[in-house]
C-alpha positions as CSV (number, residue, x, y, z in Angstrom):
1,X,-57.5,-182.6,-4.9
2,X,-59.3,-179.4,-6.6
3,X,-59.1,-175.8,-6.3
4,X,-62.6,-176.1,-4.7
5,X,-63.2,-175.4,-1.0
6,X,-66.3,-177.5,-0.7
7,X,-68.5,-179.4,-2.6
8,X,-70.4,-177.1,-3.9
9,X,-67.5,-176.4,-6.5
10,X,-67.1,-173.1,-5.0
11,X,-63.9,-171.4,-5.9
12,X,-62.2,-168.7,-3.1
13,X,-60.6,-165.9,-3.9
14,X,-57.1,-165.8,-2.1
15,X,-55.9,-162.4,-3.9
16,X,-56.1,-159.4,-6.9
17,X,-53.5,-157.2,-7.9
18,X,-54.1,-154.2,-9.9
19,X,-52.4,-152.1,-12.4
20,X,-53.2,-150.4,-15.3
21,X,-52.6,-149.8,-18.7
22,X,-51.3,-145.9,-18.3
23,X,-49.9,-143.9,-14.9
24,X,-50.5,-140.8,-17.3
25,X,-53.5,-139.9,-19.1
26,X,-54.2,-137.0,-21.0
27,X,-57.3,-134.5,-19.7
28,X,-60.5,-135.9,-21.7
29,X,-58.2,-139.0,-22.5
30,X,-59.1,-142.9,-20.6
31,X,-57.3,-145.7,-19.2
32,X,-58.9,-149.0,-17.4
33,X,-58.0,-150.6,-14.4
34,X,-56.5,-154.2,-14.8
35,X,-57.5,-156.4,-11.9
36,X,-56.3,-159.8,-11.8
37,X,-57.5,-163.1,-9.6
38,X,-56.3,-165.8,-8.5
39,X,-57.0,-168.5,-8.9
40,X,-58.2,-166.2,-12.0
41,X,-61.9,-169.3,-11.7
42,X,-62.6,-167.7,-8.4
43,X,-65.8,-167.7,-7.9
44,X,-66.8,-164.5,-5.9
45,X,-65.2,-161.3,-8.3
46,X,-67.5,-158.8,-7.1
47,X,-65.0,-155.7,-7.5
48,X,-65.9,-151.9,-7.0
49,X,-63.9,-149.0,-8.5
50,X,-63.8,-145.1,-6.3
51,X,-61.8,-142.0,-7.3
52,X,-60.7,-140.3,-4.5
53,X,-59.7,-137.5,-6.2
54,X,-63.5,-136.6,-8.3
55,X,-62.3,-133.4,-10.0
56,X,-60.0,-134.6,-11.0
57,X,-60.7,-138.2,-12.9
58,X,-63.6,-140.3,-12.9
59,X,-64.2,-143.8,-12.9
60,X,-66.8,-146.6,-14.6
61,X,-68.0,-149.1,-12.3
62,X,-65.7,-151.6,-14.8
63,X,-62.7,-149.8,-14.4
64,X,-62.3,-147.3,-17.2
65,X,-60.6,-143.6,-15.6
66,X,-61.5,-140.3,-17.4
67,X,-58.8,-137.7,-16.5
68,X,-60.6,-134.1,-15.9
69,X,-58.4,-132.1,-15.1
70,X,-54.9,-131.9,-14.2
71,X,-53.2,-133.2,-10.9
72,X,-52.8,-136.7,-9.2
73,X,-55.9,-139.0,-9.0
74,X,-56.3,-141.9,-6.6
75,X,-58.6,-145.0,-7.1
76,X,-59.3,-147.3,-4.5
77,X,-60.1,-150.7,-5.8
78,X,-62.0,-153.3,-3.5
79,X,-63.1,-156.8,-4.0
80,X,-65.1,-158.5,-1.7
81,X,-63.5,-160.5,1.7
82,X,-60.4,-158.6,0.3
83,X,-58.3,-155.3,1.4
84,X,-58.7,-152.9,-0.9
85,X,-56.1,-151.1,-2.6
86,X,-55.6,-148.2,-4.2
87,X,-53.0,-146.9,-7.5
88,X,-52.0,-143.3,-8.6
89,X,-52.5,-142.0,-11.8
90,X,-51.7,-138.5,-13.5
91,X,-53.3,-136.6,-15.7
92,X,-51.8,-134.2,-17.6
């Protein structure tokens, strides 16, 4: 048996989690967004990164956060078929 749901050696996702590599950045300062799959062959990855909070981080369509300005940032991360989910960061 493989970790293939058809024939076509397609691989489904069944879930992410996120995290990252710093809660706190510094204004001007970056961190990325770690996404993990699993199974980590998955075939369908397609992931897209929003700040909620735009004045006060940004973020790179591959996950790397810019703080702005000071204050609490939120940044939703969605994968397709999946919920997305979002994580809090601070800049200081």
């Amino acid at each position: 048996d493989t970790a293939s749901d058809d024939d076509s050696g397609f691989i489904k996702l069944d879930y992410y989690t996120i995290d990252t590599v710093n809660s706190t950045i510094k204004v001007g300062k970056t961190t990325k967004v770690i996404v993990n799959y699993y199974p980590e062959n998955a075939s369908v990855k397609d992931t897209t990164f929003v700040s909620e909070s735009k004045s006060i981080c940004k973020v790179s369509s591959l996950g790397k956060v810019t703080g702005l300005k000071e204050g609490t940032c939120s940044i939703v991360v969605r994968v397709k078929d999946q919920s997305s989910k979002s994580l809090l960061l601070t800049v200081k």
